[in-house]
C-alpha positions as CSV (number, residue, x, y, z in Angstrom):
1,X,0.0,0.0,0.0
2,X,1.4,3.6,-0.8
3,X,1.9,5.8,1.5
4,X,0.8,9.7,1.0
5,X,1.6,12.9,3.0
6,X,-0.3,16.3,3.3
7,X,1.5,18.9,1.2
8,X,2.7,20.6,4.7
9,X,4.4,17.8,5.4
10,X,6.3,18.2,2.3
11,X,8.6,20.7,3.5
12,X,9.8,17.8,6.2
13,X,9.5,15.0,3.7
14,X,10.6,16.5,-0.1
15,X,9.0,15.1,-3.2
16,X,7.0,12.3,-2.9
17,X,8.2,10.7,-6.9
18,X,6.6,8.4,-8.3
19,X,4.0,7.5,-5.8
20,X,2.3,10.6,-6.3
21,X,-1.9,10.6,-6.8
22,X,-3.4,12.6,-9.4
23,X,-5.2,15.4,-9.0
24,X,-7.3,16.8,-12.0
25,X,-7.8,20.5,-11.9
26,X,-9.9,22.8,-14.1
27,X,-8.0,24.9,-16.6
28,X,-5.6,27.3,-15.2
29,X,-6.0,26.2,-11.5
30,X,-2.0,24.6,-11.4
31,X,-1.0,28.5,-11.9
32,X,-4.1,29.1,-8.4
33,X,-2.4,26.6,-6.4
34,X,1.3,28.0,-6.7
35,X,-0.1,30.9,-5.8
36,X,-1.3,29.3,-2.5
37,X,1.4,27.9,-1.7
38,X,3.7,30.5,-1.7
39,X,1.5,31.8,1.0
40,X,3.0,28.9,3.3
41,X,6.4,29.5,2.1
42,X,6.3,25.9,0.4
43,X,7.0,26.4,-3.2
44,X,5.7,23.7,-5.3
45,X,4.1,21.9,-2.4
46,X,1.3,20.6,-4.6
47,X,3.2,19.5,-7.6
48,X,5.5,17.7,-5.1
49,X,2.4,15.8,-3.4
50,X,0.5,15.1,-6.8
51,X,0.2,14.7,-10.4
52,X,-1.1,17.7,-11.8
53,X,-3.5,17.4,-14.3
54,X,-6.2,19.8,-16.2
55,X,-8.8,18.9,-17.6
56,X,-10.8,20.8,-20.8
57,X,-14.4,21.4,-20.2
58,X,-16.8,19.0,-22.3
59,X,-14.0,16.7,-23.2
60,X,-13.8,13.6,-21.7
61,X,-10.7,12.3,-20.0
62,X,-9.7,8.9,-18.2
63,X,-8.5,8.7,-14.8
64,X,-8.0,5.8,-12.3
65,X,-9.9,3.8,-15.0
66,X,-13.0,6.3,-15.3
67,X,-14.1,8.2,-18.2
68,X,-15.1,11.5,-16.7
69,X,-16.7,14.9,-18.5
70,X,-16.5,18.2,-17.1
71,X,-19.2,20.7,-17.4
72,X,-18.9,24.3,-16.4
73,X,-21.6,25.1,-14.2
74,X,-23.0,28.7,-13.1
75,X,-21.7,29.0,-9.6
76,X,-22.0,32.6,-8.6
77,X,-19.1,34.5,-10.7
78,X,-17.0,31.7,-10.1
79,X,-15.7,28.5,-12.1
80,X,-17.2,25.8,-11.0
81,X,-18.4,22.3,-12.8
82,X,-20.5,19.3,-12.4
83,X,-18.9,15.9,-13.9
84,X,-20.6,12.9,-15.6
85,X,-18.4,9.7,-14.3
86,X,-18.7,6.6,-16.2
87,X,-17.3,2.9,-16.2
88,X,-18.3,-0.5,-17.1
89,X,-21.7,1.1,-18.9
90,X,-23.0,2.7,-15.7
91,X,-22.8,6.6,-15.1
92,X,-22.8,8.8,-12.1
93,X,-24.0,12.6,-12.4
94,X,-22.3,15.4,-10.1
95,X,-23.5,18.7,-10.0
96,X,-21.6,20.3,-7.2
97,X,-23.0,23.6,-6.8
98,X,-24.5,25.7,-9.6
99,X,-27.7,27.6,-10.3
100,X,-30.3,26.1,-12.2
101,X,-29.2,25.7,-15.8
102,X,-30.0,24.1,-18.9
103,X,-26.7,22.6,-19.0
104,X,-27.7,20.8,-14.9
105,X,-30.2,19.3,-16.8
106,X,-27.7,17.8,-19.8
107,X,-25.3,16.9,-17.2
108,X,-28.1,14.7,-15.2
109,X,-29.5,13.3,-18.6
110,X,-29.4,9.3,-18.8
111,X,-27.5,8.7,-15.6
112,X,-27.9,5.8,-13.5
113,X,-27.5,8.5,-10.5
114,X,-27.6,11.9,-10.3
115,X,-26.1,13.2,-7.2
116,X,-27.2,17.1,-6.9
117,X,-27.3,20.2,-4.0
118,X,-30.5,21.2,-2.8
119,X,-28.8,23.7,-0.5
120,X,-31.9,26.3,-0.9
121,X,-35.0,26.2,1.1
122,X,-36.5,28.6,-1.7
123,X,-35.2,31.3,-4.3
124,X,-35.1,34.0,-2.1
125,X,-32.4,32.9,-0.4
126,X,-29.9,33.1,-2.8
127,X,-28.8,36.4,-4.1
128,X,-29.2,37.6,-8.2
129,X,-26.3,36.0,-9.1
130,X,-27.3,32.1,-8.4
131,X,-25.2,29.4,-7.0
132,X,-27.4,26.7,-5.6
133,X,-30.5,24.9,-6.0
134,X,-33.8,24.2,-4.2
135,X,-34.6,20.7,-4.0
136,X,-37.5,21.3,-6.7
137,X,-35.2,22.4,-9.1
138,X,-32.5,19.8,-8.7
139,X,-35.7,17.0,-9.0
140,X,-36.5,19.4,-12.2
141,X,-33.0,18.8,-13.6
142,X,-33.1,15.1,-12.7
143,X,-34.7,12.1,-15.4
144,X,-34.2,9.8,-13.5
145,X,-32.5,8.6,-10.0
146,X,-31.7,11.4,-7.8
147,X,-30.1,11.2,-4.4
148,X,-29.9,15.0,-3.0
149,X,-26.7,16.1,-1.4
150,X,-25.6,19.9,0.7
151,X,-28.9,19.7,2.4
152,X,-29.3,21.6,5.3
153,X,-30.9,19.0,7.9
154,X,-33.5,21.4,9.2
155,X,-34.7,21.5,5.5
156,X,-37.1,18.4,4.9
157,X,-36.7,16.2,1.5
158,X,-39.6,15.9,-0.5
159,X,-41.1,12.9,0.0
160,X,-39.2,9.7,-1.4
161,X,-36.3,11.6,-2.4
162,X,-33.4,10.3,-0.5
163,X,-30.5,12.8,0.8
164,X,-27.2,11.9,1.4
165,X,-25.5,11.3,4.9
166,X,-22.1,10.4,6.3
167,X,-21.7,6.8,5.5
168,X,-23.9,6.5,3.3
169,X,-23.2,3.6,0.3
170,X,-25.4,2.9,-2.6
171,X,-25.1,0.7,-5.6
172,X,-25.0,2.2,-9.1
């Protein structure tokens, strides 16, 4: 079994070479994360703890024997995107958090799960630039399977709509 370190231990431990996991990034992050890190006086702590990688937006890429797909998602004014994960003819929908869109609803289409916020108790809550969904409009992205994730607990689910909780394991 391989061993890994948190980049701050990396100014104890060096580079970790070969053994290094991956870590896919959205485009121009690597340039983000040295930034970071010469907050903490560690220059090149995260290319010494991982493989950088970046990925292109709508263009699928394998990793650790997945074929993933990125899709920017409106996330206030920043980048942020869902992913479509897919192996052995079974996929898995992402949305992380994002406003409702047309392209939530493309990224949840024909998914054997679609795993989606539902941090909102209603649109009022969020400001004019969106960033999250209600639990009605995650179901009204959804066509099919749906388990609802970043919900507040003292918000209820609608009924038969499960929500995800620490420990939690399903079968896709």
């Amino acid at each position: 079994m391989d061993t890994y370190y948190c980049p701050h231990d990396l100014a104890k431990f060096g580079d970790m070479g070969k053994n290094r996991p991956e870590l896919w990034l959205p485009p121009g992050s690597a340039k983000e994360l040295e930034t970071f890190s010469s907050f903490w006086g560690v220059p090149r702590m995260w290319e010494r703890a991982f493989e950088l990688r970046e990925y292109a937006p709508g263009e699928p890429f394998e990793a650790a024997g997945f074929t993933i797909e990125a899709i920017q998602l409106p996330h206030y004014a920043m980048q942020a995107f869902g992913f479509r994960v897919s192996h052995g003819g079974k996929t898995l929908a992402y949305s992380g958090d994002s406003a409702p869109t047309d392209e939530l609803a493309a990224l949840a289409r024909g998914a054997d799960l679609f795993v989606c916020e539902a941090t909102l108790a209603d649109v009022t809550t969020d400001g004019e630039l969106r960033g999250h969904l209600t639990a009605e409009e995650a179901l009204a992205a959804a066509d099919g399977r749906i388990l609802l994730t970043h919900r507040p607990v003292e918000l209820p689910s609608p009924d038969g709509v499960a929500v995800a909780y620490d420990g939690l394991t399903l079968d896709v």
